[in-house]
N, C-alpha and C positions, 0 to 999 in steps of 0.2 A: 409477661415479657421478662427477659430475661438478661444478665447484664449486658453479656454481646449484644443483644440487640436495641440495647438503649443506648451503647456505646459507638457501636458500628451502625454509619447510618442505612438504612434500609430503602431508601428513596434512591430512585432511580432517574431521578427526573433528568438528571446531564445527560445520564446516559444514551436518554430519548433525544434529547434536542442535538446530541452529536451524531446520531441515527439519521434525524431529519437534516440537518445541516449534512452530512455525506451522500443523501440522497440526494439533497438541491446542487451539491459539487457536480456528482455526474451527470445530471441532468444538464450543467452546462456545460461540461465535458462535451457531454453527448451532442448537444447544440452547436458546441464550436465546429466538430469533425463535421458534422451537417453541411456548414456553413462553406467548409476549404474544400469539402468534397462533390458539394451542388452549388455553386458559387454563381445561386440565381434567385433573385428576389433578396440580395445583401441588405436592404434597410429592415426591410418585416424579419429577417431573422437576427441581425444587432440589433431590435426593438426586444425579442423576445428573449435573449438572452442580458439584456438590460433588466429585465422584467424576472427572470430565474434569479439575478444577483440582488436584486431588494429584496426579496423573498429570503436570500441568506440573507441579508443586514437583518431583516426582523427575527430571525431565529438568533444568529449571534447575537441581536440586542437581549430578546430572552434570557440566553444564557447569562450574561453579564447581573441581569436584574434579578436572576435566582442566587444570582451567586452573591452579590449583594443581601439579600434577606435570609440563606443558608449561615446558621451554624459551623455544624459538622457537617462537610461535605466526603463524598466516597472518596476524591484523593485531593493532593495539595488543589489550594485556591489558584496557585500561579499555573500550575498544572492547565488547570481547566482554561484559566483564560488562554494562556499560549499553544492550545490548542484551537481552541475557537477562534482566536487571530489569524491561526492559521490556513483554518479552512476558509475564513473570511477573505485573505491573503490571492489564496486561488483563485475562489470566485472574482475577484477584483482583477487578477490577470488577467482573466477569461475574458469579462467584461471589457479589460482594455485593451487588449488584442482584435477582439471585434470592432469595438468604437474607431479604433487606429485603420483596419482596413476598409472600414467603409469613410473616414473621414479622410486616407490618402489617396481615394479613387482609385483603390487596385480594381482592374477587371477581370483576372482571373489569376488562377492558385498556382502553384506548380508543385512536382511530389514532395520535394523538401517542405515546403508550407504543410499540407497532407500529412507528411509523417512524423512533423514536430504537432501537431493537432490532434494523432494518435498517441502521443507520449501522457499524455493527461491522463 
């Protein structure tokens, strides 16, 4: 081993859990568009887009706890966290968006709904 690479860390591990954390993003991307565009069976699909957004809490919490027992990490500590707040950020939109139109009894979408749902 050689000094770069005792200096520069070689773990990858954020890099992973920001991988998975962006795939659990668009998965409720993907759920929400579902949701304004089939706007039928609204509790089982705010149940499972409830269920995508704990999935990111447990990955941002990972993040947090690696970053806590990291050293040297690949870029700034604040870096990492305010990125993972902010994907966390999202998911939490997501999740309140859904929670909000099925707790104000909307019955159905219209294209504005739809095309702010495609923005994601």
């Amino acid at each position: 081993m050689g000094i770069r690479e005792w200096v520069i860390p070689q773990d990858k591990v954020f890099f992973d859990q920001f991988e998975q954390l962006s795939r659990v993003v668009m998965e409720a991307a993907d759920a929400l568009v579902d949701l304004v565009e089939n706007f039928e069976d609204v509790k089982t699909k705010v149940k499972k887009i409830g269920g995508i957004e704990h999935e990111g809490d447990r990955i941002t919490h990972e993040v947090y706890e690696q970053l806590n027992i990291t050293f040297i990490t690949p870029m700034e500590p604040q870096e990492i966290s305010r990125l993972a707040s902010a994907l966390d950020d999202i998911l939490n939109y997501i999740d309140g968006t859904a929670q909000k139109m099925f707790s104000y009894g909307i019955t159905e979408t219209d294209a504005h709904m739809r095309e702010l749902a495609k923005l994601i």
